[in-house]
C-alpha positions as CSV (number, residue, x, y, z in Angstrom):
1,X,0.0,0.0,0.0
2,X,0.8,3.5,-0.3
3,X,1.8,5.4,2.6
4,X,0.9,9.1,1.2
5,X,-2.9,8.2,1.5
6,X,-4.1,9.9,4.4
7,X,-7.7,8.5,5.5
8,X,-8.2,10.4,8.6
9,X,-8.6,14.0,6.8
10,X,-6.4,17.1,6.5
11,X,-6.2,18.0,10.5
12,X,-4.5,21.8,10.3
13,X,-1.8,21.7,13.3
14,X,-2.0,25.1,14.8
15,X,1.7,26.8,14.4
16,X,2.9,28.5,17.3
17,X,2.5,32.0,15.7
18,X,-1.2,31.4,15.2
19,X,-1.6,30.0,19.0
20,X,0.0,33.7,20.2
21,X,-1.8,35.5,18.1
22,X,-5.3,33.8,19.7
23,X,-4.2,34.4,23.4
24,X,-3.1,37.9,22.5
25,X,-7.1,38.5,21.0
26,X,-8.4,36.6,24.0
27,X,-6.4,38.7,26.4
28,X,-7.0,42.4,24.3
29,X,-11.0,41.4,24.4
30,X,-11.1,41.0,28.6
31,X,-8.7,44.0,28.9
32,X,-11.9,45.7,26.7
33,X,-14.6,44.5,28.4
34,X,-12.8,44.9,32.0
35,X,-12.1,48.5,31.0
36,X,-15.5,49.3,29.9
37,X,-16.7,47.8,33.2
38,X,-14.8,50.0,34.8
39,X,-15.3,53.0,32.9
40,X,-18.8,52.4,34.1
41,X,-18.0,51.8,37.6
42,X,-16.4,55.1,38.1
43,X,-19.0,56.9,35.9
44,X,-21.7,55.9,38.4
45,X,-19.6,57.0,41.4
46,X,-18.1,60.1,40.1
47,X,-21.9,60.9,38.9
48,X,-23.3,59.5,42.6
49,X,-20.8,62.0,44.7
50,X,-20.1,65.1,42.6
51,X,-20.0,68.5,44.7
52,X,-23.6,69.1,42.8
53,X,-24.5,66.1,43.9
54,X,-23.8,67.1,47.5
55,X,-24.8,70.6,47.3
56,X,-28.1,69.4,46.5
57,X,-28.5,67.0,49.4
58,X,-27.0,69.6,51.7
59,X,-29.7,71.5,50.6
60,X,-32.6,69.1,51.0
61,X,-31.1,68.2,54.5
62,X,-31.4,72.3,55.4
63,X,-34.3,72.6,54.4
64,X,-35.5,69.6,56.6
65,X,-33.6,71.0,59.8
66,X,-35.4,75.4,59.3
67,X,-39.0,74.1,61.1
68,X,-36.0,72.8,63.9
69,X,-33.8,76.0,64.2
70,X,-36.0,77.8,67.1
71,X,-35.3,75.1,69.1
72,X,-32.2,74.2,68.5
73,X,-31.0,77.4,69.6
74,X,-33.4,77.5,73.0
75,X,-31.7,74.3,73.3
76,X,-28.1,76.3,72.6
77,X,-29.1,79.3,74.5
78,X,-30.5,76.8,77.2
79,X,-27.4,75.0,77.5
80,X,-24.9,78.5,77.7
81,X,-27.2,79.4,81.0
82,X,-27.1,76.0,82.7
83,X,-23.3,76.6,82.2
84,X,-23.3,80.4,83.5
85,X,-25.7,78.9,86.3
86,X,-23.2,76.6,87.3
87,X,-20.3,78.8,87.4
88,X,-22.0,81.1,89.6
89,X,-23.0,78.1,92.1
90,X,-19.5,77.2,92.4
91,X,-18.4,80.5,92.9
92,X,-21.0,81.2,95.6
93,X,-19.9,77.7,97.0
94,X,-16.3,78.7,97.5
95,X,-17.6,82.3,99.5
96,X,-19.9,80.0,101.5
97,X,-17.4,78.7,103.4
98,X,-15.7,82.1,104.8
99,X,-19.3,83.2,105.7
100,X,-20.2,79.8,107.6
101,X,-16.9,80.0,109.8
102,X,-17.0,84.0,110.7
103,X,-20.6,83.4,111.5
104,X,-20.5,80.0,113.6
105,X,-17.6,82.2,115.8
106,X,-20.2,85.3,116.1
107,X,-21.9,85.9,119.8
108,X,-25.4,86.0,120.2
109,X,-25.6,89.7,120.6
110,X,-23.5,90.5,117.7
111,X,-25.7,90.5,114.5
112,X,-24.7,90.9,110.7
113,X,-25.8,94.1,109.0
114,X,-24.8,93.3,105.7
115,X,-22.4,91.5,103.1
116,X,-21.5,92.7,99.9
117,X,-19.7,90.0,97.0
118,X,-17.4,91.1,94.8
119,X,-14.9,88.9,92.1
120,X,-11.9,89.5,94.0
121,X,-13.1,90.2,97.6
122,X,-16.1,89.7,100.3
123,X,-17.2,92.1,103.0
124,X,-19.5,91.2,105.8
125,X,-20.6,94.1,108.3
126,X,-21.5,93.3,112.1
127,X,-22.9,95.6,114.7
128,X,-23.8,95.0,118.4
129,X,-24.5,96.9,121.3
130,X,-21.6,96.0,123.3
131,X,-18.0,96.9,122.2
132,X,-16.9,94.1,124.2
133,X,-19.1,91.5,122.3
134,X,-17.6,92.9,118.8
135,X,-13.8,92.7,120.8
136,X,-14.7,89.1,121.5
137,X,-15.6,88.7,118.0
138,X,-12.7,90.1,116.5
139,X,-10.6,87.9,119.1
140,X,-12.3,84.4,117.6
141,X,-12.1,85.4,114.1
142,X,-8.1,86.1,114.0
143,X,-8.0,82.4,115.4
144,X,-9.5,81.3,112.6
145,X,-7.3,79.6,110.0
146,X,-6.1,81.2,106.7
147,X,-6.6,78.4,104.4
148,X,-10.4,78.2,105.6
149,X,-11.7,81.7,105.1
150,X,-8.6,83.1,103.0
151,X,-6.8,86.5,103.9
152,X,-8.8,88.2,105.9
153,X,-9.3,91.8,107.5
154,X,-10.8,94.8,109.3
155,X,-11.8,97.2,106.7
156,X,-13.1,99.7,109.9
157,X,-14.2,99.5,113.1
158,X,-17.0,102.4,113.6
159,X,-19.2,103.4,116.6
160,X,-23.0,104.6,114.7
161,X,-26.5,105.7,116.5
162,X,-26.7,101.5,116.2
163,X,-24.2,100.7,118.2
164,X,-21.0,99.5,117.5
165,X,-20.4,97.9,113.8
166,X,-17.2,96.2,112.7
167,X,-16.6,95.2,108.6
168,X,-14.4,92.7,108.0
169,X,-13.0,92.1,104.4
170,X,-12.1,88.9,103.1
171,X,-9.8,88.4,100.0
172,X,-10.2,85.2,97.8
């Protein structure tokens, strides 16, 4: 027999420049598609958060909060005076304690006329009768310490139609 005589068919063997050239199509069309995909991707975002984008919702959301602004700023307003409040309370707190241990030394017949607060400085006036009472006062309070009532003292010592009056002043 001849050996020339193919029965099978002509099967094509792919050459190695036509196999490259395949993968190199295969590869360009993904690259494509992936890059058109993408393209898309950022597109949407870009389009999703642009500044008009934004602007627009930061209107909307400022229009939602104007029936809100009254009380929101009570509530601000509200909140500065709590704050004031409390800075007052601790500063009457602090001058409390002078007061509580000049008056828990003060005899019975010695009375306070008035007391005046100021930021740096306190004054509290006495008066009695007797000059020996306000002595006796005068005595106990200069016994008292300086890191419980602070640097305190006698701003006069007068003699009225009331009787005598002492005012001591006491520096915070």
């Amino acid at each position: 027999m001849n050996s020339d005589i193919n029965l099978i068919g002509n099967i094509k063997k792919p050459r190695p420049s036509e196999h490259k050239l395949f993968l190199i199509r295969r590869v360009a069309l993904i690259t494509g598609i992936s890059t058109g995909i993408l393209a898309l991707i950022v597109f949407f975002i870009s389009f999703r958060y642009s500044a008009s984008f934004t602007k627009n919702q930061q209107a909307q959301a400022l229009a939602k909060m104007i029936p809100y602004q009254k009380t929101i700023s009570n509530e601000l307003l509200l909140k500065d005076r709590v704050n004031q409040i409390e800075k007052i309370e601790a500063e009457r707190q602090a001058s409390s304690i002078p007061i509580d241990a000049i008056i828990s030394k003060k005899p019975s017949d010695v009375n306070a006329v008035s007391l005046l607060l100021d930021k740096d400085a306190l004054q509290i006036k006495f008066s009695s009768d007797s000059l020996v009472s306000i002595s006796d006062f005068i005595e106990s309070v200069k016994k008292l310490k300086e890191s419980d009532i602070g640097k305190i003292k006698i701003s006069s010592l007068d003699y009225t139609t009331l009787g005598y009056s002492v005012i001591f002043l006491i520096n915070k």
